[in-house]
VEXFI-299306 format. One line per 5 residues: their letters; for each residue x, z, y of C-alpha. Coordinates in steps of 0.001 Angstrom, whole numbers, plus 500000, padded with zeros to 6 digits. Layout:
VEXFI-299306
A	X Z Y ~ ...
***
This chain:
VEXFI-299306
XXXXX	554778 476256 255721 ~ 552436 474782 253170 ~ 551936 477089 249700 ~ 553058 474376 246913 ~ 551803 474977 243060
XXXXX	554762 475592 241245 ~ 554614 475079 237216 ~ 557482 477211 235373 ~ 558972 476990 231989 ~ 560609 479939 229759
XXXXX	563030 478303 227754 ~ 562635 481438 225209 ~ 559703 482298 223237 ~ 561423 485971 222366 ~ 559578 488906 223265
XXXXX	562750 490961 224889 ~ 563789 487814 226678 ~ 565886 488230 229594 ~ 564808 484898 231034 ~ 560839 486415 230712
XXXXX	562222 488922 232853 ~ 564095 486525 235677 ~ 560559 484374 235680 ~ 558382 487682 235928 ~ 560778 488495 239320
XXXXX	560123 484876 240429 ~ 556575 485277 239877 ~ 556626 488418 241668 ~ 559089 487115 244725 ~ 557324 483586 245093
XXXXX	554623 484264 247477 ~ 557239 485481 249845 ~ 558347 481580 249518 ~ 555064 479994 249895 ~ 554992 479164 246649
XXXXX	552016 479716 243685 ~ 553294 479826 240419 ~ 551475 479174 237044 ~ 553647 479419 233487 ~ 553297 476226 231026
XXXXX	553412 477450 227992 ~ 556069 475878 225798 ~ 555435 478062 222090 ~ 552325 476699 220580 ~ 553661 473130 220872
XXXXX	553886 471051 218246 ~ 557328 469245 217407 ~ 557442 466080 218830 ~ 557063 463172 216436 ~ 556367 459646 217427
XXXXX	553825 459313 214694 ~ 552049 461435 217054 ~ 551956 458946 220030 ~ 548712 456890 219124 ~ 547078 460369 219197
XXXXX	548900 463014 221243 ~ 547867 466454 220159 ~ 545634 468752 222348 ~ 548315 470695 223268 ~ 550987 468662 223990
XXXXX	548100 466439 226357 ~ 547707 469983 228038 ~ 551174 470718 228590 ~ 551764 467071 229809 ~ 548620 467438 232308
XXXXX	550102 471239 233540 ~ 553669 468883 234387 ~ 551525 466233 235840 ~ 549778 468671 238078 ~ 552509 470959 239710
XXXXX	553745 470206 242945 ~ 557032 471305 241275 ~ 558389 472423 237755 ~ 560951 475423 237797 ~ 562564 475533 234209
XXXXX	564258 479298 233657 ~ 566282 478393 230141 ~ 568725 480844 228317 ~ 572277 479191 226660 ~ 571984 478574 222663
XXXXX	575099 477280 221597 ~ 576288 475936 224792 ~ 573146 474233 225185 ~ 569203 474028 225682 ~ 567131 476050 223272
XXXXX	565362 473588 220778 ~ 562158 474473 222228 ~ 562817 473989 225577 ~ 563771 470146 224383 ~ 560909 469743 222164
XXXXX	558880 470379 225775 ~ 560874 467812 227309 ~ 560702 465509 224612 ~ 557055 465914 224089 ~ 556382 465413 228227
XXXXX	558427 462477 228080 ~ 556565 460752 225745 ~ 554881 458055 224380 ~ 557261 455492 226000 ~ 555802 454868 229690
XXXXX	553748 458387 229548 ~ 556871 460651 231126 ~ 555128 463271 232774 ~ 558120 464255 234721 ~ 558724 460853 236316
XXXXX	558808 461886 240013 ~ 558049 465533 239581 ~ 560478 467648 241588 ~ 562461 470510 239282 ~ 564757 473369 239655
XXXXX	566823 475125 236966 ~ 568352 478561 236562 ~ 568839 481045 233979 ~ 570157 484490 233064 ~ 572783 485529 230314
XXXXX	574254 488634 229425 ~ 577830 486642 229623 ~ 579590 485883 233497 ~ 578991 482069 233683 ~ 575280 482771 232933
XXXXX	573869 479549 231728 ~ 576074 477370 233240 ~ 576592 474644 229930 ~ 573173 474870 228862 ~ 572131 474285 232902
XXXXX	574203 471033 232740 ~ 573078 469788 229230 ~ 569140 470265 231445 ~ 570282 468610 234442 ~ 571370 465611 232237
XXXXX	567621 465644 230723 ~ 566136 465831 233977 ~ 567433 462653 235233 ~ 566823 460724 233014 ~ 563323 461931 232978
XXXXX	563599 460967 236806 ~ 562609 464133 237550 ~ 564639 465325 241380 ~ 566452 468281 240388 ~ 567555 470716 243025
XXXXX	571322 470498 242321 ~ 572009 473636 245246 ~ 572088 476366 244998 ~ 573147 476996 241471 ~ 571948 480315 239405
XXXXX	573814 481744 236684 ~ 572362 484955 236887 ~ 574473 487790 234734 ~ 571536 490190 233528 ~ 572884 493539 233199
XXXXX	571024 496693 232559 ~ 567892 497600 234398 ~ 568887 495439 237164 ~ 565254 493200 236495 ~ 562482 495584 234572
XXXXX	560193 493652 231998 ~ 557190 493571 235262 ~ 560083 491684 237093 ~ 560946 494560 239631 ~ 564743 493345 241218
XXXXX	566203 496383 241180 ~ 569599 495412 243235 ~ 568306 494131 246829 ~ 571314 491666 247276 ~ 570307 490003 244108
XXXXX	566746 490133 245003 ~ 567554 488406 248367 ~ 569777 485955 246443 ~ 566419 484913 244534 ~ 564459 484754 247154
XXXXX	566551 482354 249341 ~ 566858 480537 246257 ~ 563068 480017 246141 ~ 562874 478991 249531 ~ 565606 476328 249101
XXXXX	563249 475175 245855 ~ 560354 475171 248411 ~ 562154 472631 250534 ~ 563237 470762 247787 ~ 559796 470407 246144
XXXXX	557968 469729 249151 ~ 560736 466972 250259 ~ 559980 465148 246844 ~ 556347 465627 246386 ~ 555873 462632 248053
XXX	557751 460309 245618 ~ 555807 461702 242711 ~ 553798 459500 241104
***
């Protein structure tokens, strides 16, 4: 099985993030799934503004290269009002644009996410999937993750501490494996 270079996303720029913690146990379990993963940073973006198109900022070129570049993009996103956090979408936005520039177009991505609440991310999950396609970007639609985060059951290194849910993520990265390396070849 080929190792594919994953690109991630944390939807939350808090320091005591639980969805920091669910990507450090990804991190941590992805080898195990042939898979090499590298965070693109999403904080020191600028907002997206079309003024900005003629010139795109050095940052938001970098993060737009970093999307180009994966084999893959696995977004991990919290729920902020039954939706996306605003700078998860300024990402999106600013990846997606100038018209014609999308730098998801193609690229293969998989979504999950961790809440203190039972349905986990669930609304926020489908308010990304809805992004995603438009953005053309072949979202792995099974299995779903709505991880509930309860005490010490990921540590802030990303240590699993429950083995069934730490067998759960790792068949859930081998799925994204499969999924990624099915669609590499449509990216453009």
């Amino acid at each position: 099985m080929t190792t594919l270079n994953i690109g991630f996303l944390v939807g939350s720029v808090s320091s005591t993030s639980i969805n920091r913690r669910l990507a450090n146990a990804l991190v941590k379990l992805a080898p195990e799934a042939n898979l090499n993963f590298t965070e693109i940073p999403i904080a020191n973006l600028p907002y997206y503004s079309a003024d900005h198109d003629a010139a795109i900022p050095a940052e938001a070129a970098e993060f737009k290269q970093a999307v180009e570049n994966a084999d893959g993009v696995i977004i991990v996103t919290p729920e902020y009002n039954r939706s996306v956090p605003g700078v998860l979408k300024n990402a999106l936005d600013t990846a997606s644009r100038p018209w014609g520039q999308n730098s998801f177009d193609g690229v293969p991505s998989a979504v999950l996410g961790a809440s203190i609440g039972q349905i986990g991310t669930a609304l926020a999950q489908a308010h990304l999937r809805g992004i995603l396609a438009f953005l053309n970007s072949p979202d792995l639609q099974q299995p779903e993750v709505y991880l509930q985060m309860t005490d010490g059951l990921i540590t802030d290194d990303g240590e699993v501490t429950n083995e069934s849910t730490k067998e759960f993520l790792l068949s859930w990265l081998r799925t994204a494996h499969d999924h990624f390396a099915l669609h590499a070849k449509t990216k453009n």
